[in-house]
VEXFITOR-327962 format. One record per atom (N, C-alpha, C, O): residue in three letters; x, z, y. Coordinates in steps of 0.1 Angstrom, whole numbers, plus 5000, padded with zeros to 4 digits. Atoms other than C-alpha are relative to their C-alpha. Layout:
# residues N
alaXZY
...
END
This chain:
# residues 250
unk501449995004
unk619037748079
unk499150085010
unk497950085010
unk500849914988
unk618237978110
unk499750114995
unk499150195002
unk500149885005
unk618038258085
unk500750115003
unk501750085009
unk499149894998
unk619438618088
unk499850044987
unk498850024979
unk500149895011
unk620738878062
unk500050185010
unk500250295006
unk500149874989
unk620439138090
unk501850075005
unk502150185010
unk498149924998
unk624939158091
unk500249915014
unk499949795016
unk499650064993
unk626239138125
unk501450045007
unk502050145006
unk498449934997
unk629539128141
unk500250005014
unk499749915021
unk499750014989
unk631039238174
unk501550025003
unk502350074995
unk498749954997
unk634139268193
unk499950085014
unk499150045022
unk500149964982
unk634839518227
unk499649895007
unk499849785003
unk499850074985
unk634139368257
unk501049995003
unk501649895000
unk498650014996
unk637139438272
unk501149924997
unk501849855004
unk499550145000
unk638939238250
unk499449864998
unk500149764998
unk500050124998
unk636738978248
unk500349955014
unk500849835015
unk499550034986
unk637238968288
unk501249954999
unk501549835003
unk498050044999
unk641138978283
unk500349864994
unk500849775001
unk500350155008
unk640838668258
unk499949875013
unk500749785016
unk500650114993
unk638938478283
unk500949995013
unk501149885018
unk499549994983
unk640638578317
unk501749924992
unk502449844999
unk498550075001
unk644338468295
unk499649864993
unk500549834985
unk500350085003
unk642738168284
unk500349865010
unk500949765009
unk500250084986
unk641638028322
unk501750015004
unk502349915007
unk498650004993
unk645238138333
unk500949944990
unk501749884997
unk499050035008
unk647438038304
unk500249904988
unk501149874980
unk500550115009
unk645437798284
unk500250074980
unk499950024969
unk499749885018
unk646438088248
unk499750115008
unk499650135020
unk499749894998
unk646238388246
unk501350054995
unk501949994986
unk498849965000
unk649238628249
unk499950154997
unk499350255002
unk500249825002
unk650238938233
unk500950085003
unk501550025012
unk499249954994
unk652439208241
unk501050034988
unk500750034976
unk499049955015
unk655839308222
unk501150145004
unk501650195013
unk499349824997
unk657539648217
unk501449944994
unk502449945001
unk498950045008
unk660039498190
unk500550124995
unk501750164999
unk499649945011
unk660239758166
unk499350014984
unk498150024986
unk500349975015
unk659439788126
unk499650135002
unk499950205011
unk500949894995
unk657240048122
unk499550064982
unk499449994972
unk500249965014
unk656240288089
unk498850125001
unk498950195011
unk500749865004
unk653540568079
unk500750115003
unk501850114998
unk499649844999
unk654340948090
unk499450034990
unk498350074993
unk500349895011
unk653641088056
unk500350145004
unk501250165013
unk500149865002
unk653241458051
unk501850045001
unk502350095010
unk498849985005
unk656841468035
unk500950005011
unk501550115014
unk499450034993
unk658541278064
unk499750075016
unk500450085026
unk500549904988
unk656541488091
unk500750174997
unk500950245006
unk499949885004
unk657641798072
unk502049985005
unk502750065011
unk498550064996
unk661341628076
unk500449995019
unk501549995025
unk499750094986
unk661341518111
unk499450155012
unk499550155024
unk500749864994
unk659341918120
unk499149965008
unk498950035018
unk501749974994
unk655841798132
unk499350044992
unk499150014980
unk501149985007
unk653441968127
unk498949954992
unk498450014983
unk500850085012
unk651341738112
unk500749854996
unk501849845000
unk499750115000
unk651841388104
unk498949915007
unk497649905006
unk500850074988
unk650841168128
unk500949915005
unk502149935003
unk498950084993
unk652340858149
unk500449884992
unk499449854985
unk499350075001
unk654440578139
unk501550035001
unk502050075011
unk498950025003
unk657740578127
unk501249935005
unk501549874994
unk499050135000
unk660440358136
unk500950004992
unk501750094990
unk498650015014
unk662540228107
unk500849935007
unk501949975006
unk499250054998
unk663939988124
unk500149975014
unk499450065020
unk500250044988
unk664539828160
unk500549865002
unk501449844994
unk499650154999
unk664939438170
unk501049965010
unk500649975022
unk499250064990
unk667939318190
unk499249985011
unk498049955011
unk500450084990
unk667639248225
unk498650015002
unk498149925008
unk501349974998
unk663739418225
unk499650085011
unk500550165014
unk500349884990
unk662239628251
unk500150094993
unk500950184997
unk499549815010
unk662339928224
unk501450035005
unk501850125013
unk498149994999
unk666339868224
unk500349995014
unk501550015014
unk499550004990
unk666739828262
unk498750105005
unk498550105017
unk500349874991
unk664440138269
unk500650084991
unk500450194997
unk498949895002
unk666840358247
unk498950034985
unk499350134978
unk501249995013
unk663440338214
unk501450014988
unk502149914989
unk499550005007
unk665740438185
unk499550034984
unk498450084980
unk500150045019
unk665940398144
unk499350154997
unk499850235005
unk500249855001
unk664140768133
unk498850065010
unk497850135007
unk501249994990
unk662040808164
unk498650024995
unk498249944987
unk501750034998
unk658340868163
unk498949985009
unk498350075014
unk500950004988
unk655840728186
unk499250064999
unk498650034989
unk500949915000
unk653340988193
unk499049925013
unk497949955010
unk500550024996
unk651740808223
unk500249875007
unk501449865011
unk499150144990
unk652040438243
unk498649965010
unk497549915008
unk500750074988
unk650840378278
unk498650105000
unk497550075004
unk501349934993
unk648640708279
unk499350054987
unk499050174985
unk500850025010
unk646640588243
unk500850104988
unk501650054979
unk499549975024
unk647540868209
unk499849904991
unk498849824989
unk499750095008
unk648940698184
unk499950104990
unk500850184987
unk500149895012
unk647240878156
unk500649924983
unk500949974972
unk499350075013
unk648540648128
unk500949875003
unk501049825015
unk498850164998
unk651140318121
unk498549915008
unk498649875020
unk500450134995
unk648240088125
unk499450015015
unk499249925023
unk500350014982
unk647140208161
unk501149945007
unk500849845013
unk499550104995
unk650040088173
unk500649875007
unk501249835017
unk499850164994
unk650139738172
unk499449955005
unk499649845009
unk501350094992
unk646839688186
unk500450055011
unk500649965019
unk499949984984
unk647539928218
unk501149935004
unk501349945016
unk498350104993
unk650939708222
unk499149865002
unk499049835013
unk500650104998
unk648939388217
unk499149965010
unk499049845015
unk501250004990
unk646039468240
unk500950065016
unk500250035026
unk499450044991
unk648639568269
unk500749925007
unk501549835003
unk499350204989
unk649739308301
unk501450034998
unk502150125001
unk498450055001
unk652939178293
unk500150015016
unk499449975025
unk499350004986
unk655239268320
unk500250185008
unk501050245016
unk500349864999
unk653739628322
unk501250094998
unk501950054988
unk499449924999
unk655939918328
unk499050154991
unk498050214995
unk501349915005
unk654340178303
unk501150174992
unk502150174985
unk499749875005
unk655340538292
unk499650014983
unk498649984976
unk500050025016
unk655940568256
unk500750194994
unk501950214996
unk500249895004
unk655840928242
unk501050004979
unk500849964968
unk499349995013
unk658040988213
unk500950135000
unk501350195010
unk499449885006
unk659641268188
unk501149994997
unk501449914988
unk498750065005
unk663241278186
unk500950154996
unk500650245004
unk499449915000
unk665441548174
unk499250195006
unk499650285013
unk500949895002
unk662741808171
unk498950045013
unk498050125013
unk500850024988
unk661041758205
unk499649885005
unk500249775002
unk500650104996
unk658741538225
unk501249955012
unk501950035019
unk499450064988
unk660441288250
unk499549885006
unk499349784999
unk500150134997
unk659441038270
unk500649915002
unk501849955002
unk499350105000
unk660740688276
unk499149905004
unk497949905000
unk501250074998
unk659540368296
unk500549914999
unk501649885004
unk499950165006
unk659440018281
unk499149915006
unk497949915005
unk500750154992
unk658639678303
unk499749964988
unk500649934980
unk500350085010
unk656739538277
unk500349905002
unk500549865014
unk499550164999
unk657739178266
unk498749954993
unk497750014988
unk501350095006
unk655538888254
unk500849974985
unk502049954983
unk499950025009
unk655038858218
unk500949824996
unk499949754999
unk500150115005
unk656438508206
unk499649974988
unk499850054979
unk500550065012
unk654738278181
unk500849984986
unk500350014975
unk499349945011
unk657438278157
unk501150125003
unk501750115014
unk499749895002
unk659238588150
unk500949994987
unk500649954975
unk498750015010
unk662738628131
unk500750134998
unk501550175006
unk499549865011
unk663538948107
unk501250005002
unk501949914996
unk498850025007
unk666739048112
unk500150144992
unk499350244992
unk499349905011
unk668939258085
unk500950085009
unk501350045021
unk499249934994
unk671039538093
unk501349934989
unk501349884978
unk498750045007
unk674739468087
unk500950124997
unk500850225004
unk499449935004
unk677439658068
unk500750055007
unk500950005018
unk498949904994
unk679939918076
unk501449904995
unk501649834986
unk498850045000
unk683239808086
unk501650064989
unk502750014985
unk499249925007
unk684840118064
unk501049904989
unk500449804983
unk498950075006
unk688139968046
unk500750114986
unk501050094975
unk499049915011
unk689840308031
unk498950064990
unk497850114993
unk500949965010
unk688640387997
unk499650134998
unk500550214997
unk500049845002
unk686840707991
unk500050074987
unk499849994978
unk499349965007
unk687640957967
unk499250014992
unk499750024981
unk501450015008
unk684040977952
unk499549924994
unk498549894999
unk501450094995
unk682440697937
unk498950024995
unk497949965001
unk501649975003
unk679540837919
unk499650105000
unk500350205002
unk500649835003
unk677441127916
unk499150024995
unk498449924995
unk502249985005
unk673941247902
unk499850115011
unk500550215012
unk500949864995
unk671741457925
unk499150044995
unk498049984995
unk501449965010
unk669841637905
unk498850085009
unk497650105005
unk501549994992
unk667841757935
unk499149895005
unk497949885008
unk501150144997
unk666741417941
unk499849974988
unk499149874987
unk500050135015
unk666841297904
unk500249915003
unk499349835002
unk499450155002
unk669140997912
unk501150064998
unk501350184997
unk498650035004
unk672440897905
unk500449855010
unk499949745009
unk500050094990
unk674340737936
unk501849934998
unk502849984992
unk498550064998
unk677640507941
unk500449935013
unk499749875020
unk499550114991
unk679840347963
unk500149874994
unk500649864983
unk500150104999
unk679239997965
unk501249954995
unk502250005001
unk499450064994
unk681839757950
unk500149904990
unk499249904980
unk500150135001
unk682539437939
unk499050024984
unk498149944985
unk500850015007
unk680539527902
unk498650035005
unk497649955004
unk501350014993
unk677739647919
unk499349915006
unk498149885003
unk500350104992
unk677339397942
unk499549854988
unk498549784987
unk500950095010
unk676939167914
unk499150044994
unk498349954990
unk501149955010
unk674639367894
unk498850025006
unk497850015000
unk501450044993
unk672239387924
unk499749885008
unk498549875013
unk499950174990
unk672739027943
unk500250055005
unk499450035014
unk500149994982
unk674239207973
unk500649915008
unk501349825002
unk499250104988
unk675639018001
unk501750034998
unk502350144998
unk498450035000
unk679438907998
unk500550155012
unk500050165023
unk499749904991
unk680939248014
unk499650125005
unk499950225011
unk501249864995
unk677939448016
unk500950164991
unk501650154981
unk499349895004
unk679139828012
unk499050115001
unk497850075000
unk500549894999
unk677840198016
unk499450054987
unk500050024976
unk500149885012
unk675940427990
unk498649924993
unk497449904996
unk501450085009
unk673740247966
unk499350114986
unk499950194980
unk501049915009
unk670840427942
unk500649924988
unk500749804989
unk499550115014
unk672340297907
unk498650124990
unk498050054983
unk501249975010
unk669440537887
unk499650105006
unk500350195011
unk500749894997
unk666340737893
unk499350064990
unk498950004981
unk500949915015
unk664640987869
unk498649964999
unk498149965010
unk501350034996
unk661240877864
unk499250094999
unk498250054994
unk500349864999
unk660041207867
unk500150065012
unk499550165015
unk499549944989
unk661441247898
unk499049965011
unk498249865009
unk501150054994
unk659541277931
unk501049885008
unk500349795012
unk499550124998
unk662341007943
unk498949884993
unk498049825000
unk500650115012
unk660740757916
unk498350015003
unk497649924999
unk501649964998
unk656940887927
unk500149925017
unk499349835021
unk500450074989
unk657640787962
unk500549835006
unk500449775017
unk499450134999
unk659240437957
unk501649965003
unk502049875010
unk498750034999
unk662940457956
unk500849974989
unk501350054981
unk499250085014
unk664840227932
unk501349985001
unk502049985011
unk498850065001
unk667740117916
unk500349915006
unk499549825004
unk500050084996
unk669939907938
unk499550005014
unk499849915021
unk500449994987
unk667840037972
unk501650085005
unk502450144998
unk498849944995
unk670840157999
unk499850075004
unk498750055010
unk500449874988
unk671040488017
unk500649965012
unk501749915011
unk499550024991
unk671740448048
unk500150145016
unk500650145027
unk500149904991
unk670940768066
unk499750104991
unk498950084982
unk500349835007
unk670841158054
unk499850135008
unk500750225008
unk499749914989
unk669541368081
unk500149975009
unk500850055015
unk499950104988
unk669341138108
unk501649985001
unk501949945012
unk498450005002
unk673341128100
unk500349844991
unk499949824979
unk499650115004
unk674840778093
unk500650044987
unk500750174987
unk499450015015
unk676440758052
unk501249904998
unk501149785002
unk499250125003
unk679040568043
unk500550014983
unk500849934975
unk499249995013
unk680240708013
unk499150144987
unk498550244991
unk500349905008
unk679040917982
unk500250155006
unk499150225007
unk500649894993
unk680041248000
unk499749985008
unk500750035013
unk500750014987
unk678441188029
unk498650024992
unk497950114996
unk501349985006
unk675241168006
unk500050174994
unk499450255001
unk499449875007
unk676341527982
unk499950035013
unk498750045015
unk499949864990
unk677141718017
unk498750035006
unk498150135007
unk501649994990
unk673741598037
unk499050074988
unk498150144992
unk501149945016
unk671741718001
unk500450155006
unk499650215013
unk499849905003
unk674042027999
unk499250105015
unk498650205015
unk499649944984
unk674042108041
unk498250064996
unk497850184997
unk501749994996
unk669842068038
unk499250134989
unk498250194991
unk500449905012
unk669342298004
unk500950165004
unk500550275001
unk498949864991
unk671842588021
unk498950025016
unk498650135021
unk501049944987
unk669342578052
unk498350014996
unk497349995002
unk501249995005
unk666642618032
unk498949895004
unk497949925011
unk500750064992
unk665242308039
unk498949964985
unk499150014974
unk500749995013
unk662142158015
unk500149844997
unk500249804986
unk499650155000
unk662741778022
unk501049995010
unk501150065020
unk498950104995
unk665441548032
unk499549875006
unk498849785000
unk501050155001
unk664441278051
unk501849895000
unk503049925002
unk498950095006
unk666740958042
unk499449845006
unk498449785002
unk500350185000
unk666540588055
unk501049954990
unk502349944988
unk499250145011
unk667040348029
unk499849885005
unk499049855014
unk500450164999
unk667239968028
unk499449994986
unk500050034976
unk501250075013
unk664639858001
unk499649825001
unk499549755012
unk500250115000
unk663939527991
unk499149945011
unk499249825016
unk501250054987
unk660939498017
unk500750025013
unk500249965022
unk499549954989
unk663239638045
unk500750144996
unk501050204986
unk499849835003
unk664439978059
unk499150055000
unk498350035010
unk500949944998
unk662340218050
unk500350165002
unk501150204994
unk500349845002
unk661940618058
unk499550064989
unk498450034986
unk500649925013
unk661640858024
unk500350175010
unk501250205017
unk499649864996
unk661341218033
unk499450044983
unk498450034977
unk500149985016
unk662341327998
unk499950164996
unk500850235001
unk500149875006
unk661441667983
unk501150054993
unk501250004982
unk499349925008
unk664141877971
unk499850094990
unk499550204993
unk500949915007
unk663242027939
unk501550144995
unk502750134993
unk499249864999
unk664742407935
unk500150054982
unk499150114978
unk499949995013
unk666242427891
unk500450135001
unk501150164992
unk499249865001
unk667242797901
unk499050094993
unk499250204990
END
């Protein structure tokens, strides 16, 4: 009608340039790929991992065969900066990986084991479809001597995986390690999304295989006076990072 309501929209320049210049050369545009899963630095999990604040990107996970995994980007990690640009939150990330030239050699700024390190990743090109993989089970065979427990600093109640369990959550033919069988609803577990049936898979940046392995990483982190635990789980959406509060009944 040739009318206005006075709303208008823009995008940078810069990338509309980039757009246009990979258009004339490539007939698409093209994006860049890091190939890692990526999560929120909450407070908790910052308090876990000892930054000072929370800030960055996460890595829960990492993709076979990705530039992350062939520059040494590991599970636990935090990206603090890529190619120069702070990465003050998850969603900065995918745009500054998107908006650099595939092929690029770029400095990637990350928190590992209580200090900054760097690391440098040939960016790859994103492809159009894109395939999720799962992490696969522990090989472990000899039975352990544990299978259940309650932590009452987390308010759950954990088990070794085995053939009833596996039916009572649909797991995969074989799947194994330390499964949540109940959370208190009270608890700050249950406040920050960790359910029955989610798996632990890490306690302290420390692999799990078995119920104590879960009990010792609790006990080790409440003896160093620690205030959370950070823990990767597998959750139905994926793996995710919980940096769980330890509550003190003394």
């Amino acid at each position: 009608s040739g009318g206005s309501v006075g709303i208008g929209f823009a995008i940078p320049s810069a990338i509309a340039h980039s757009v246009v210049d990979q258009l004339k050369e490539y007939g698409r545009t093209r994006r860049g790929w890091l190939g890692v899963h990526i999560q929120t630095v909450t407070d908790d999990i910052a308090d876990s991992v000892g930054l000072d604040e929370a800030t960055g990107a996460m890595v829960a996970g990492v993709s076979e065969d990705s530039p992350a995994q062939d520059a040494g980007i590991k599970q636990g990690d935090v990206i603090l900066s890529f190619d120069g640009k702070e990465v003050e939150s998850m969603r900065r990330l995918p745009r500054i990986v998107a908006e650099t030239k595939i092929g690029k050699d770029v400095d990637v700024v990350i928190w590992r084991d209580g200090e900054k390190q760097t690391v440098q990743v040939e960016l790859g090109e994103l492809e159009e479809e894109v395939v999720a993989a799962s992490a696969t089970g522990s090989d472990k065979q000899e039975a352990p001597e544990v299978a259940e427990a309650s932590i009452s600093e987390l308010g759950i109640k954990v088990a070794n995986v085995d053939e009833t369990l596996r039916n009572r959550y649909n797991l995969a033919e074989g799947s194994e390690g330390v499964i949540v069988t109940e959370v208190s609803g009270d608890s700050y577990a249950a406040e920050k999304g960790v359910r029955p049936g989610d798996i632990i898979i890490e306690a302290s940046h420390r692999s799990v295989d078995t119920v104590e392995d879960v009990v010792d990483a609790v006990k080790n982190a409440v003896e160093d006076d620690k205030r959370t635990i950070l823990m990767l789980i597998e959750t139905s959406a994926g793996p995710r990072y919980f940096g769980l509060t330890l509550s003190n009944d003394d």
